[in-house]
Backbone as a printed PyTorch tensor [residue, N CA C, xyz], in Angstrom:
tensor([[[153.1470, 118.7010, 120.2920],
         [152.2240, 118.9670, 119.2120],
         [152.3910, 117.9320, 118.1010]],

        [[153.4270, 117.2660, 118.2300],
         [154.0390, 116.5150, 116.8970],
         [152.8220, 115.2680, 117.0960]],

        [[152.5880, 114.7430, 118.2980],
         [151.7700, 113.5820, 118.7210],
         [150.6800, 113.8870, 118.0960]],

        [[150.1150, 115.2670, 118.3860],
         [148.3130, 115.4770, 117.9630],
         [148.7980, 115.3630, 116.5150]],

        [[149.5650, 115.8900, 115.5120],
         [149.5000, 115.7650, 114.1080],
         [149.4820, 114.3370, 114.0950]],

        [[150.3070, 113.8130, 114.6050],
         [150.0680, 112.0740, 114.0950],
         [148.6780, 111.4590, 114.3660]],

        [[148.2120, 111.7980, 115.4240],
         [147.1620, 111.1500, 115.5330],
         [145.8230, 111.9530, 114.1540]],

        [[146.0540, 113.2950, 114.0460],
         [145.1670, 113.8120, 113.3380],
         [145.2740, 112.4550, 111.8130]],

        [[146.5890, 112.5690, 111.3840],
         [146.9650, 112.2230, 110.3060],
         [146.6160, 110.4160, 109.8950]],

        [[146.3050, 109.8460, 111.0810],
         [145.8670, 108.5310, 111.7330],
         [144.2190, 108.3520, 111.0770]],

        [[143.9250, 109.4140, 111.9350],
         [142.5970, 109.9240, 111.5920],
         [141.7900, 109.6840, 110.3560]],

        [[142.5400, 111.1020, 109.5610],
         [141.8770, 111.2010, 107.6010],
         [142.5760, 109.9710, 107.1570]],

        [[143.7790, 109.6110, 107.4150],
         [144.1060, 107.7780, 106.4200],
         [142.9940, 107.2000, 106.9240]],

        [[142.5140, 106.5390, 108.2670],
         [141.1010, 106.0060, 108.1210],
         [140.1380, 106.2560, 107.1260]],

        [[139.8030, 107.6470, 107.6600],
         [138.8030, 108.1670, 107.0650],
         [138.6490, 108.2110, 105.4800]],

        [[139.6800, 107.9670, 105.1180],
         [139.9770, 107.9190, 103.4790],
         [141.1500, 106.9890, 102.8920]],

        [[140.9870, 105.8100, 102.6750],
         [141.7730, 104.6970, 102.0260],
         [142.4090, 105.4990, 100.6470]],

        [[142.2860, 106.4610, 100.1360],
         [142.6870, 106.9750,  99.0960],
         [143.9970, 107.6640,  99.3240]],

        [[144.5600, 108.1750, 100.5400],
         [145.2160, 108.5170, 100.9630],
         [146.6240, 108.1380, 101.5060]],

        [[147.4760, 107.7420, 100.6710],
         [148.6860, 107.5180, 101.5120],
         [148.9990, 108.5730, 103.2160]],

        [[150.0570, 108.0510, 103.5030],
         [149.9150, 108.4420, 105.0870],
         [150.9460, 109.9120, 104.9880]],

        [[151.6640, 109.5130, 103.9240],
         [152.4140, 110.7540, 103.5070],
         [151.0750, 112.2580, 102.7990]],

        [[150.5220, 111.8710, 102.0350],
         [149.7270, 112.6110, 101.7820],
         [148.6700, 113.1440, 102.7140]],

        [[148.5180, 112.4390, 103.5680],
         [147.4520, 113.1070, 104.7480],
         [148.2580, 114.1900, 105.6920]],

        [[149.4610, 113.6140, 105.9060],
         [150.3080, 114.5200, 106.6180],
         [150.0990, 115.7690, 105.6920]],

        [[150.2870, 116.1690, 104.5210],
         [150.5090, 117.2340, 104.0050],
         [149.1710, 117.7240, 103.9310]],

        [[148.0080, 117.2960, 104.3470],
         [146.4520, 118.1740, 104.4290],
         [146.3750, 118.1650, 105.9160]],

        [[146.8880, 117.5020, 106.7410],
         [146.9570, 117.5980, 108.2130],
         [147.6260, 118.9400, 108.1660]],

        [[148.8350, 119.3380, 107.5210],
         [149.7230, 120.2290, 107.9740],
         [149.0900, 121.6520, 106.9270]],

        [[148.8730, 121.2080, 105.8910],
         [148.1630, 122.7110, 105.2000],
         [146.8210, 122.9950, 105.9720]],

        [[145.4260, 121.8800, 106.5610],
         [144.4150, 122.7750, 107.4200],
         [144.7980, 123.2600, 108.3400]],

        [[146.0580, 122.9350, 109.2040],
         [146.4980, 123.5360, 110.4320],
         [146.8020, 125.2120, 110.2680]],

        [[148.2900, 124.9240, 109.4510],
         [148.3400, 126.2820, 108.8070],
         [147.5350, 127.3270, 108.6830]],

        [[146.2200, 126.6160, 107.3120],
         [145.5370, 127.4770, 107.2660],
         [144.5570, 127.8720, 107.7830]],

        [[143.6870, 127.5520, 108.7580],
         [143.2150, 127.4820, 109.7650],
         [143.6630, 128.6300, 110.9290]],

        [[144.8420, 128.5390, 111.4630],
         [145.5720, 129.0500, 112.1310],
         [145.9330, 131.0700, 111.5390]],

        [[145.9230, 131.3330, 110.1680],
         [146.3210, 131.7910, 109.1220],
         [144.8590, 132.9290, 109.4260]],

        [[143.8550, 132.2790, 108.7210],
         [142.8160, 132.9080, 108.4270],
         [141.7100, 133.3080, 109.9290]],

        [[142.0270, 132.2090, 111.0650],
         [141.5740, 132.5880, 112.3760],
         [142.3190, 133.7400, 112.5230]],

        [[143.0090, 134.1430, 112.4610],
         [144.3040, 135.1570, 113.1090],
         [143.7800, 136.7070, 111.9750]],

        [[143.5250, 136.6430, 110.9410],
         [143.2520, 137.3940, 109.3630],
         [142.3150, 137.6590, 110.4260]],

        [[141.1360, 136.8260, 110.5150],
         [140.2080, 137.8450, 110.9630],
         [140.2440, 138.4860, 112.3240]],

        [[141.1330, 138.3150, 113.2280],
         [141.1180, 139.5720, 113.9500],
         [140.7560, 138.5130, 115.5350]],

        [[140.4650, 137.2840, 115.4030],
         [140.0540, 136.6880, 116.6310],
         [141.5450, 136.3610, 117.4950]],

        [[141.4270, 136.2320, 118.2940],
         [142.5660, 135.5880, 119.8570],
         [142.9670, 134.5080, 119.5390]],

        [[143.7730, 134.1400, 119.7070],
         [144.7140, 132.4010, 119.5600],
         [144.2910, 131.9450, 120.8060]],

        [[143.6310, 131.0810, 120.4670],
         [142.6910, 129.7610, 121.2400],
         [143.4030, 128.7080, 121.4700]],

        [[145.1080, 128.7670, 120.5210],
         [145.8880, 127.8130, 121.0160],
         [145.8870, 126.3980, 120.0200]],

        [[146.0910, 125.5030, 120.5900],
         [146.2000, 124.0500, 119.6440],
         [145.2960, 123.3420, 120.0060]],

        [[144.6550, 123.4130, 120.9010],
         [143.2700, 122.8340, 120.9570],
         [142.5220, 122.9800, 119.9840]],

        [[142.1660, 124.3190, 119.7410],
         [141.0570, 124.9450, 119.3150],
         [141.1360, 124.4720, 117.6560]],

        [[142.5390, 124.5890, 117.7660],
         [143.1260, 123.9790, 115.9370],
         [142.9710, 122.5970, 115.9040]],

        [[143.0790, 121.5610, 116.7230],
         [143.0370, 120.0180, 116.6540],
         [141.5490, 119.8220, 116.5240]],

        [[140.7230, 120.6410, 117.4840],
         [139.1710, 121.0220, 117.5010],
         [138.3380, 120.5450, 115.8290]],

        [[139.1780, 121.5650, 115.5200],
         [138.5280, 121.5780, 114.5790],
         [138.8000, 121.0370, 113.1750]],

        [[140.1410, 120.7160, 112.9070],
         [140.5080, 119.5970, 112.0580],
         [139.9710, 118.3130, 112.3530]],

        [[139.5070, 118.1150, 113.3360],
         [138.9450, 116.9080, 113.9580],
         [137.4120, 116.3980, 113.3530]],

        [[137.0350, 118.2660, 113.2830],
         [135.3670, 118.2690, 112.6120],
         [135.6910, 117.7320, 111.0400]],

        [[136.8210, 118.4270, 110.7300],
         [136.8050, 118.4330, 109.3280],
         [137.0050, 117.1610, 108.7080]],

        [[137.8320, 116.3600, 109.8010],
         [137.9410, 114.8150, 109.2530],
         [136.9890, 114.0680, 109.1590]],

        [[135.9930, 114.4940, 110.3910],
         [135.0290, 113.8530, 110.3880],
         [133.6980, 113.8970, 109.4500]],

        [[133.3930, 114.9880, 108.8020],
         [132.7520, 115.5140, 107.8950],
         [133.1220, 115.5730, 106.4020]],

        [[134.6230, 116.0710, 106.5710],
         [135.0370, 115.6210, 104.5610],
         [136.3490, 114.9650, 104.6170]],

        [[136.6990, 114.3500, 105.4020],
         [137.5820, 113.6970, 104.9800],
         [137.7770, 112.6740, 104.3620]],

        [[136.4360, 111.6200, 103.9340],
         [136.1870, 110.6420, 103.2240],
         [136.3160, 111.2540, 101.6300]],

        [[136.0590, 112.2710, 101.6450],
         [136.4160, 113.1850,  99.9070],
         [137.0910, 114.3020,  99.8700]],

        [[138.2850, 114.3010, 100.8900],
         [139.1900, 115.0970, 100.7730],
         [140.3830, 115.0230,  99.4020]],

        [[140.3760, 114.2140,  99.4830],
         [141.1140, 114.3370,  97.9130],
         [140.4640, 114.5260,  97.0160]],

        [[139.1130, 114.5410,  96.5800],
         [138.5800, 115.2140,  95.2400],
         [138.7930, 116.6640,  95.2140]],

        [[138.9800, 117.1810,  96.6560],
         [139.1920, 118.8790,  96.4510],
         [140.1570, 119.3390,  95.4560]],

        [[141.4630, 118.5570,  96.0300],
         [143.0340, 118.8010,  95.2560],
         [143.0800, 119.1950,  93.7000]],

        [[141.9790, 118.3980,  93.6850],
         [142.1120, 118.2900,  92.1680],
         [141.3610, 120.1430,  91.6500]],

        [[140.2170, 120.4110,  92.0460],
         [139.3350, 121.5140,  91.9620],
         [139.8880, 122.5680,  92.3140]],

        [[141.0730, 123.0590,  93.2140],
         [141.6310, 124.2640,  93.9810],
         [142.7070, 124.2760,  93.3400]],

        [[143.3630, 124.9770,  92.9010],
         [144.8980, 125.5360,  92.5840],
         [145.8290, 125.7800,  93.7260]],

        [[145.4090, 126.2550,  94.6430],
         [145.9990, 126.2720,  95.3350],
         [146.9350, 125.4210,  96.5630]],

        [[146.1430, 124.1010,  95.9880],
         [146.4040, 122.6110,  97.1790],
         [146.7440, 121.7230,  95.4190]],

        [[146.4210, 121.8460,  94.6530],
         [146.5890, 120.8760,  93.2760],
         [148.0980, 120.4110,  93.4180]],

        [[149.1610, 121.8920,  93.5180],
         [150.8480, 121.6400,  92.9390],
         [150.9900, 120.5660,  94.3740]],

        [[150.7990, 120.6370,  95.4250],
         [151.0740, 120.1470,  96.3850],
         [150.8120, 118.8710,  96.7970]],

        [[149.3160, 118.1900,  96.1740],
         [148.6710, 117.4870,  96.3180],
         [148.7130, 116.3430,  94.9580]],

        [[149.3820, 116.3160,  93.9240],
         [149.4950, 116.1670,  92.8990],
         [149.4830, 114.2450,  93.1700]],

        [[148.4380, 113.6780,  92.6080],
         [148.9100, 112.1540,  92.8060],
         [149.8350, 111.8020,  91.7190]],

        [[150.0620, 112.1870,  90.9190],
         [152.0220, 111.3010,  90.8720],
         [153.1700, 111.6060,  91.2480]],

        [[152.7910, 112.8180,  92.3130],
         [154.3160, 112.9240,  92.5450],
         [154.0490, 112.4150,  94.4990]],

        [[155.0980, 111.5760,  94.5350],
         [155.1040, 110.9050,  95.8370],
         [156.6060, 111.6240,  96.2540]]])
């Protein structure tokens, strides 16, 4: 599984020059999470790591060019996501 995160994390740094490679890892690893988190909340079957690479895959492809403007807007990804602390 460690391979698909790298490659995910490969991925959004493309997809977003704004992004150190350290910082993508940590939105690679919080959509997984949460993803995983809230599929499960609602009551559906574990589809496994596919289904999770699946779809982080959409997400890179769709917002990951302005994934860091979120950080700033959510409280909940801000402490984590913080650009001065490396």
């Amino acid at each position: 599984m460690e391979s698909i995160v790298d490659q995910l994390v490969l991925e959004l740094k493309d997809s977003n020059e704004l992004l150190t490679e350290e910082r993508a890892r940590v939105w690679i690893e919080l959509l997984w999470s949460d993803f995983e988190a809230t599929y499960a909340k609602a009551g559906y079957d574990y589809q496994g790591a596919e289904m999770t690479e699946k779809i982080i895959r959409q997400w890179i492809q769709g917002y990951g060019h302005q994934l860091h403007e979120f950080a700033g807007r959510n409280p909940k990804y801000a402490h984590l996501l913080d650009a001065t602390d490396n």
